[in-house]
N, C-alpha and C positions, 0 to 999 in steps of 0.2 A: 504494500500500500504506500501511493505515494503521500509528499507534503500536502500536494494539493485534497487529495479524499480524504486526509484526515483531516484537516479543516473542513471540508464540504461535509461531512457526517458529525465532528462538533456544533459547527451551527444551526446545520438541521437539528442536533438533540435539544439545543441550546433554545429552539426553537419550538419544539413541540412540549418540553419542561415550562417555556414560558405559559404556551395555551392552555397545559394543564392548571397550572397556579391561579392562573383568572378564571381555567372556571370554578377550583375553590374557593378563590376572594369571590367572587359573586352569590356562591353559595352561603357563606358567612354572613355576606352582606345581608344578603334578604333575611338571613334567621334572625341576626341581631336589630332589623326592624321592625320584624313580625314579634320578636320579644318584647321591641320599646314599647309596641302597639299595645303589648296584652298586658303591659302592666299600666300603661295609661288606661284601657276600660278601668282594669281592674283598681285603678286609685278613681273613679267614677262610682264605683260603686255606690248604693245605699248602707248605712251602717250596719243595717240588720244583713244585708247577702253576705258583708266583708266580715262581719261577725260568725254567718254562718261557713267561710268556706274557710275561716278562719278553724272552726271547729273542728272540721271535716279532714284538713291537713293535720290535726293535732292527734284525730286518733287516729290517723294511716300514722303518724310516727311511733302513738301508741304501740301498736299494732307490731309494726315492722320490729320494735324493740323487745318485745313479747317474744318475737317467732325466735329474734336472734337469740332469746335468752333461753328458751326450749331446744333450740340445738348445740348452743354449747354446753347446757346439762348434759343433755345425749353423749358428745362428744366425749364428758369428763367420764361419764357410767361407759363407754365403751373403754376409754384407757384403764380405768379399773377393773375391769373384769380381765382384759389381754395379759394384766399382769401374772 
């Protein structure tokens, strides 16, 4: 391969690494304003919705904290029994 094709195949990569990149900055882009969007409803809210979905995320944390703590009992009663 000479000088020449390997420059010719650098900046062709150079070039198709650039396309990909923008089309994830664009992808980025639109999530981060589809997000600004949904916290803007979401600070619109009335007090009583943001109240309720205030609740609603508190016991999926509940929730999520509970499962984690039933399986790391599981986990501890399996290393003791192995032993």
């Amino acid at each position: 391969m000479g000088i020449k094709q390997f420059f010719k195949n650098a900046f062709s990569d150079m070039k198709q690494s650039a396309k990909e990149q923008h089309e994830v900055d664009k992808a980025n882009f639109e999530a981060a304003k589809a997000e600004s969007k949904a916290t803007w409803e979401e600070a619109k809210m009335s007090p009583k919705a943001r109240q309720a979905k205030m609740s609603a995320e508190r016991q999926e944390q509940i929730d999520a904290a509970k499962a984690r703590t039933a399986a790391a009992n599981e986990r501890i009663e399996q290393a003791k029994n192995s032993k």
